[in-house]
C-alpha positions as CSV (number, residue, x, y, z in Angstrom):
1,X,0.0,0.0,0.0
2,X,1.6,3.2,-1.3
3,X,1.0,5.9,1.7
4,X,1.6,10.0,1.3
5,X,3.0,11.6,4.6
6,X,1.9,15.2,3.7
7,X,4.5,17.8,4.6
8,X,3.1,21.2,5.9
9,X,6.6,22.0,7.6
10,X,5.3,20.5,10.9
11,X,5.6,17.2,12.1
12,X,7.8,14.4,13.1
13,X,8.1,13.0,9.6
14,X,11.4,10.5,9.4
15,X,10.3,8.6,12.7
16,X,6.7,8.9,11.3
17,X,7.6,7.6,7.8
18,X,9.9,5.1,9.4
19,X,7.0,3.5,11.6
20,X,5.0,3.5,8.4
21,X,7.8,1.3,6.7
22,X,8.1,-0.7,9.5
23,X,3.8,-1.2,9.4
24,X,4.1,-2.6,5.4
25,X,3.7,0.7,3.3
26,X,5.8,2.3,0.9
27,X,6.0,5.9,1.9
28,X,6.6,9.4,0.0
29,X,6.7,12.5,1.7
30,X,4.8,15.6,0.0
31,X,4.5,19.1,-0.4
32,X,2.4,19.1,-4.2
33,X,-1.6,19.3,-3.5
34,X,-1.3,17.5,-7.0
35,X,0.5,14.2,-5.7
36,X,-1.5,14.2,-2.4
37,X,-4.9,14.6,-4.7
38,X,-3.7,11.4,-6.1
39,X,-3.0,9.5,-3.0
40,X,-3.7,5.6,-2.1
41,X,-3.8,6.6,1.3
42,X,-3.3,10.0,3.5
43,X,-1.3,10.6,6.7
44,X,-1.8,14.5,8.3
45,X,1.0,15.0,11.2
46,X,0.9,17.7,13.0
47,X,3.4,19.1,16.3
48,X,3.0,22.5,17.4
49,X,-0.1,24.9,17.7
50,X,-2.9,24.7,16.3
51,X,-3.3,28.0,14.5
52,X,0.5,27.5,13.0
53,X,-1.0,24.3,11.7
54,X,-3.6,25.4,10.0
55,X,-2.1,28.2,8.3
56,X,0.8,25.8,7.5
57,X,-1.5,23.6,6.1
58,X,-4.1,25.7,4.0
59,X,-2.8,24.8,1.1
60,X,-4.3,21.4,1.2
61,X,-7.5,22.1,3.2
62,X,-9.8,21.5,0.1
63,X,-7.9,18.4,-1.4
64,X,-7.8,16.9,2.3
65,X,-12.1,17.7,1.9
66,X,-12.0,16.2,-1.1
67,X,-9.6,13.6,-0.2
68,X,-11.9,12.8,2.8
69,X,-15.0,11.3,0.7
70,X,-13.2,8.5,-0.5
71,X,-9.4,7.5,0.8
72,X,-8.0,6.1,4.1
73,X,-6.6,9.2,6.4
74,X,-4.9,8.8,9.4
75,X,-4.2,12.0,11.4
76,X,-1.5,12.1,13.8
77,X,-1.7,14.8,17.1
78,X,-2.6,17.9,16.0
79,X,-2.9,16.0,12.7
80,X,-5.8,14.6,14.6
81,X,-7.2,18.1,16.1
82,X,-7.1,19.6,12.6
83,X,-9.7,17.1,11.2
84,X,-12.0,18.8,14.0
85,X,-14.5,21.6,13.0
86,X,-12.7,24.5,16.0
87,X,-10.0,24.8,18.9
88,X,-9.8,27.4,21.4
89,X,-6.1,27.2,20.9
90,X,-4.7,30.2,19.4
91,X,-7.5,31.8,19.7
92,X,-9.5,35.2,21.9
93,X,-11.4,34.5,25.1
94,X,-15.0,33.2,23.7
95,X,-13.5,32.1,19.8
96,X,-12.0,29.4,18.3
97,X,-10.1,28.5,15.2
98,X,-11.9,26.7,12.7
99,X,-10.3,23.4,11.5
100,X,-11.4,21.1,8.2
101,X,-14.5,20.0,10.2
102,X,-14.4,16.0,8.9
103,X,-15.2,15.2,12.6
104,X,-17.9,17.2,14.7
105,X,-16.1,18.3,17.8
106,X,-14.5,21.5,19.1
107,X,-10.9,21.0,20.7
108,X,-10.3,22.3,23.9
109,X,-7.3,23.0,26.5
110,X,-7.1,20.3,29.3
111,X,-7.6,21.6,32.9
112,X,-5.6,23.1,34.7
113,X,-5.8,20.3,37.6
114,X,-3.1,18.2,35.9
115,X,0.5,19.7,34.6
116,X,0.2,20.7,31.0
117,X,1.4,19.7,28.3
118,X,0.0,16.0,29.2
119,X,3.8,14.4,28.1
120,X,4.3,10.4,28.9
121,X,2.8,7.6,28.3
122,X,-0.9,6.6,29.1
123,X,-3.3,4.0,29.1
124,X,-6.1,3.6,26.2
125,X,-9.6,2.6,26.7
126,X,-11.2,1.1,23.9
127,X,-15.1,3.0,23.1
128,X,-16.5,1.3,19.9
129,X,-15.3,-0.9,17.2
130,X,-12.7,0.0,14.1
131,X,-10.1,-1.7,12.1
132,X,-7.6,0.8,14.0
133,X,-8.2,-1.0,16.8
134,X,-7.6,-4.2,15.9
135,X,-4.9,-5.9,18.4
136,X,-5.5,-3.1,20.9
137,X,-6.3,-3.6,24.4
138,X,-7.9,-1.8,27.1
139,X,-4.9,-1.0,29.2
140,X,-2.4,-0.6,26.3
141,X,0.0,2.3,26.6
142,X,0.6,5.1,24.2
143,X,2.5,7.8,24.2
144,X,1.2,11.4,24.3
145,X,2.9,15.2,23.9
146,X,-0.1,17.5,23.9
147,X,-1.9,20.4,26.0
148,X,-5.5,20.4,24.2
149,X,-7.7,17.5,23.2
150,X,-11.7,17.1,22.0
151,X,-14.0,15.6,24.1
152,X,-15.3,12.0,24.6
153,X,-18.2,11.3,21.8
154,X,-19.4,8.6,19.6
155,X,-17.2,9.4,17.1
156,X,-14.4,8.2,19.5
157,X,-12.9,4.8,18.9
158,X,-10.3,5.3,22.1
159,X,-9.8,7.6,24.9
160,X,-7.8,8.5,28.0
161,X,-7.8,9.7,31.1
162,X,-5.8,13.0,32.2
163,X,-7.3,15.5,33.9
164,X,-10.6,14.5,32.0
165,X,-11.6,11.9,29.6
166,X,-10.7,12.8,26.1
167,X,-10.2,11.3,22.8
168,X,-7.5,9.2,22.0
169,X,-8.7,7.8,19.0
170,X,-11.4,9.3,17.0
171,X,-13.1,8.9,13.1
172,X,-15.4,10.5,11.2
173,X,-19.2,9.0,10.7
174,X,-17.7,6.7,7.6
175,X,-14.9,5.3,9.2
176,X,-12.2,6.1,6.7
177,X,-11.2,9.2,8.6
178,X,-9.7,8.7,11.2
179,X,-6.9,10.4,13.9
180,X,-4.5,9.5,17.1
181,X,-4.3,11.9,19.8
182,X,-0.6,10.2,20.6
183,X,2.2,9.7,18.5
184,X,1.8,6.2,17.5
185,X,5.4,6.4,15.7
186,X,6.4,7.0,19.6
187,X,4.3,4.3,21.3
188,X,6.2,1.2,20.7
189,X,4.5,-1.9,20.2
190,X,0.8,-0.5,20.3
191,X,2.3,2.7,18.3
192,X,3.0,0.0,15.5
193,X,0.1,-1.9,15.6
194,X,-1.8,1.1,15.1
195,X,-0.1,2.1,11.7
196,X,-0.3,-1.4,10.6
197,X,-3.9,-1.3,11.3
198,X,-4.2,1.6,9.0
199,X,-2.4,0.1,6.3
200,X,-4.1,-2.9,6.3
201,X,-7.4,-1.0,6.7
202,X,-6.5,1.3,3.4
203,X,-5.8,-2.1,1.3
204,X,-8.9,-3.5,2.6
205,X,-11.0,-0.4,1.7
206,X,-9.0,0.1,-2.0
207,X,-10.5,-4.1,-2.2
208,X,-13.8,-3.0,-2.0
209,X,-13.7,-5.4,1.5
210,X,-14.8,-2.4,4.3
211,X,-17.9,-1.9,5.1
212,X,-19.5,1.5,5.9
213,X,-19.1,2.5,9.2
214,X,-22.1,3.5,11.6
């Protein structure tokens, strides 16, 4: 399965693409909206703020749309808080900053009971069924860098505990898009069972072999 890591100019690509290789995909790295348009399969990383990101990444906001009707995308941090429709990060007292809005949620700053950024490892709780989670257990750690997350919801697939319960793995209604709060390319074992679960999940859905989900 041929997978494009898009490059914005943030992200953790070489360890990214090199968890990738190590999952079964063969892996370019992109800046052309022309190469991503034609894409087997998508990944969105994402380190930093989220207003940076989403100027950074503008340029591919309507392929990633379009992209998002019909292709595997895997969103990885803020990679993940992008696909949501606003964050408060960045943002005046009372806004937000809109994001691509491929999964209904707003993205918020965790409390300010718990030391921010939320940086170690944690343990996932499984929510609902999805390819992604194939081989994942409740219990299993993953490794998280991050100071804002979206709320629990049935469009989660995983969360975790810190501070408050939040998303650690969420889609969009169809399935196909879907995001890691954690750095799965940082999460051993788990880490690489996710990405293998994502390419196996993009040459499944290419076969015609996944079913919509609810």
């Amino acid at each position: 399965m041929n997978v494009t890591v898009i490059d914005y100019g943030v992200g953790n690509l070489r360890s990214l693409r090199r968890g990738l290789e190590r999952a079964g995909a063969d892996v370019a790295v992109s800046d052309d909206p022309d190469a991503i348009r034609d894409a087997e399969a998508l990944v969105l990383p994402g380190v930093g703020a989220f207003r940076e990101c989403v100027a950074n990444s503008e340029p591919f906001h309507d392929v990633l749309i379009e992209k998002a009707e019909d292709t595997p995308i895997l969103g990885v941090c803020v990679g993940l808080q992008l696909m949501y429709e606003e964050s408060t990060e960045g943002a005046s007292e009372g806004q937000t900053v809109e994001g691509l809005g491929l999964i209904p949620g707003r993205v918020e700053r965790l409390p300010d009971s718990v030391k921010v950024p939320h940086m170690g490892w944690n343990e996932l709780t499984p929510e609902r069924d999805h390819p992604i989670m194939d081989g994942i257990s409740e219990g299993d750690y993953a490794y998280f860098v991050h100071s804002y997350c979206a709320d629990v919801t049935d469009r989660t697939i995983a969360s975790c505990e810190y501070g408050r319960r939040f998303a650690a793995i969420a889609a969009n209604e169809a399935g196909n898009v879907v995001g890691t709060q954690f750095h799965p390319e940082k999460s051993g074992e788990t880490g690489l069972q996710v990405l293998s679960n994502f390419v196996d999940y993009a040459e499944a859905y290419h076969a015609g072999e996944v079913a919509t989900a609810d």
